[in-house]
N, C-alpha and C positions, 0 to 999 in steps of 0.2 A: 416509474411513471414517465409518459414523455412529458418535453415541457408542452408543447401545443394542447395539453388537456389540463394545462394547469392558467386560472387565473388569478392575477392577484389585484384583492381588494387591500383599498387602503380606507382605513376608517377615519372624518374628521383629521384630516391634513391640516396642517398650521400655516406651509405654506407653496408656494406655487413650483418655489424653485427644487423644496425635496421633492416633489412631486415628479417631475423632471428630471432629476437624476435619478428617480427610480427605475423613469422609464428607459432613460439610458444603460443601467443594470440590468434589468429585465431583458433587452433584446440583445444584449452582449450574452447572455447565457438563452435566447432562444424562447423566451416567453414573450407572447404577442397581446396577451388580452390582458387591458387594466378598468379595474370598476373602482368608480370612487363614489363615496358614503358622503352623502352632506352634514354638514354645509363644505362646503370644498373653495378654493379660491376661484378666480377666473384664470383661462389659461392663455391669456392674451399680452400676459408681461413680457414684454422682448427678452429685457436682461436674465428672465431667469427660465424663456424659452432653451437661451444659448447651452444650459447644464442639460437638458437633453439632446444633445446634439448628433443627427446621427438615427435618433429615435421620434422624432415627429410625429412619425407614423401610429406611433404606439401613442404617444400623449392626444392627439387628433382626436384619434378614436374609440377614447378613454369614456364609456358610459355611466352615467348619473343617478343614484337612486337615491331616495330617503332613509331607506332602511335597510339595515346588514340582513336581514331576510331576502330584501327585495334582491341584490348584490350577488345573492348566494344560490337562486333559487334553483339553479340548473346543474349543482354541483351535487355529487353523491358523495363527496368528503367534504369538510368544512374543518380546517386548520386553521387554529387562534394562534398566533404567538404571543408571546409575554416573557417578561423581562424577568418575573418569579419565581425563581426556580422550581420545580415541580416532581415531587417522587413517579408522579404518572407521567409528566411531560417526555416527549420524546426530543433525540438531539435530531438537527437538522440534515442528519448522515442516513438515521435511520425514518426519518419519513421519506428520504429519497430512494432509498432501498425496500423500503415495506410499504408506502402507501399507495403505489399502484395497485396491489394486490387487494389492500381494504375498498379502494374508489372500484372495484372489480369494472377499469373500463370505461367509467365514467368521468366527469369532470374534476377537478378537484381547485379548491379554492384556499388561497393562503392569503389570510386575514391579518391586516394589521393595525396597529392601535396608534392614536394620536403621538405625537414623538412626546410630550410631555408627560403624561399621563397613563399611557397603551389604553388598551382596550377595558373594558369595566366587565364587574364579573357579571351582568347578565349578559353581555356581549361574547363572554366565554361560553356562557351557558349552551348558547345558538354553536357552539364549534362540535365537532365529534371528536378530536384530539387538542393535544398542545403541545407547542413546541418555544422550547426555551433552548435559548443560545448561548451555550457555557462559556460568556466572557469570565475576566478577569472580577475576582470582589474589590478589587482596588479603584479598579475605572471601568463597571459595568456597561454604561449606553451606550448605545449604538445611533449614529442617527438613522434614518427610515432608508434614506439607500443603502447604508451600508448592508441593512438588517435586510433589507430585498437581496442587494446581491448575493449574502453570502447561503442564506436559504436556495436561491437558484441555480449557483453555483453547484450545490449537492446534488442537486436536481438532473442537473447538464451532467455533472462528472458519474451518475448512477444510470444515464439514458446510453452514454457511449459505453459502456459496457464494461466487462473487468480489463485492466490494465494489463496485459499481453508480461507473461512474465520471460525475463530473457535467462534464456539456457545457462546451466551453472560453468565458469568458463576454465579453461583446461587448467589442470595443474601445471607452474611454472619447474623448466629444470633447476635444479641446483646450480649454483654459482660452481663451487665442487666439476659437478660434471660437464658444464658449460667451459671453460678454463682449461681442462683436460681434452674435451673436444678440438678446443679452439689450438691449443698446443700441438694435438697430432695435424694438425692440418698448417700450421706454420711450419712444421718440421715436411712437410711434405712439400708445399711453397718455395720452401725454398731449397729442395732437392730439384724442382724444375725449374730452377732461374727467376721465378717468380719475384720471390724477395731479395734486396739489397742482402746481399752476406754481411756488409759492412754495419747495415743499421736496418735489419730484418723489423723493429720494432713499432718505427714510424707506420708501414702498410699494415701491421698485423692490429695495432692499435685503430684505425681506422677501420677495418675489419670487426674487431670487437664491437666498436659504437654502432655499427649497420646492425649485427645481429643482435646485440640489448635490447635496439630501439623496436626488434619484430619481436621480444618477449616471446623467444624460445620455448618450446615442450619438452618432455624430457624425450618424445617424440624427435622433432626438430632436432633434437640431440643425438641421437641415434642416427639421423639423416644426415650429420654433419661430419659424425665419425664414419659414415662408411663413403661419404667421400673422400675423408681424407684420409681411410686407407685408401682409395683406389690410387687417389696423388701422390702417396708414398711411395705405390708399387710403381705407375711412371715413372717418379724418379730415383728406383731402383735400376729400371730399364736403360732411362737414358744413362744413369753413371756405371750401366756395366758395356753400353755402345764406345761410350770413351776409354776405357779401361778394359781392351781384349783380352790381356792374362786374368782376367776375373769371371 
């Protein structure tokens, strides 16, 4: 489902500032429409304007009904959450993955219950699913933002689509064959003057840490031996230009 086809009701609020930060939660994950179920607070408290910050827009224009029907009326899905655990309830992953398909389209509404209390079972009745959030049994509750965000969370991360999975990455060479590599190519180094004859080891050492730190192929390997045969074979050449009886 996208989020723009999702609204969320909040039923009998406790207080002004959850309210607030739901609405804050809510447009951090891309949902725009909030209904609230009276009795509701006023929304004209500064202090606890500030916990939505950011989302005004959404608290503003937050409409008013009587009844979780009235709330609901536009929605082809109607999602209770509850705090109950439920053999039929769904988790908040898979209403964000399959409920577009049951709303075929249409609106859908996720319904929430008083923070004390949640929602009452004829308040469930009125839902067509439910979705329970498998906290922890030790410190189950949520307060009503969190229990917003993290429902619209699933929401947002099931609209952007599957996660792009990255190519399986090359096999590394062998230490073994890297070392051996790295040997025929010192020995070739310093057949061209390259390396200190005195203290070959200082350059060749610094050379090592460059090529660890490119996490060589066994590819890369092969690419490194056949330059340093060709290094070899120069300085076969230049030590037979110096040495004419050879």
């Amino acid at each position: 489902m996208h989020p723009a086809s999702v609204d969320v009701v909040l039923v009998r609020p406790a207080r002004l500032a959850n309210v607030a930060a739901a609405c804050r939660a809510m447009k951090n994950m891309g949902l725009r429409r909030l209904r609230l179920v009276e009795p509701v607070p006023s929304c004209d408290e500064i202090e606890a304007r500030n916990l939505a910050y950011g989302a005004w827009d959404v608290l503003d224009a937050a409409t008013r009904h009587e009844r979780l029907i009235d709330a609901t009326f536009e929605s082809t899905l109607v999602v209770g959450t509850t705090g109950r655990p439920d053999s039929t309830g769904w988790s908040p992953r898979r209403l964000a993955t399959e409920g577009g398909a049951w709303a075929q389209g249409g609106r859908v509404s996720l319904v929430f219950g008083p923070e004390a209390t949640g929602l009452t079972n004829d308040e469930l009745a009125l839902c067509h699913l439910r979705v329970h959030i498998p906290t922890d049994p030790a410190h189950p509750s949520l307060n009503l933002a969190q229990a917003v965000l993290l429902v619209a969370y699933e929401i947002r991360l099931a609209a952007l689509g599957p996660e792009r999975v990255s190519p399986a990455p090359e096999a590394l060479a062998t230490a073994g064959d890297f070392e051996a590599a790295l040997q025929e190519l010192g020995e070739g180094l310093l057949g061209i003057g390259y390396l200190n004859p005195q203290n070959p080891g200082k350059v060749l050492g610094e050379l090592r840490g460059l090529l660890v730190r490119a996490r060589p192929t066994p590819r890369d390997v092969d690419l490194l031996r056949g330059l340093a045969r060709q290094v070899r074979w120069a300085a076969g050449c230049i030590a037979r230009r110096r040495d004419p009886s050879g």
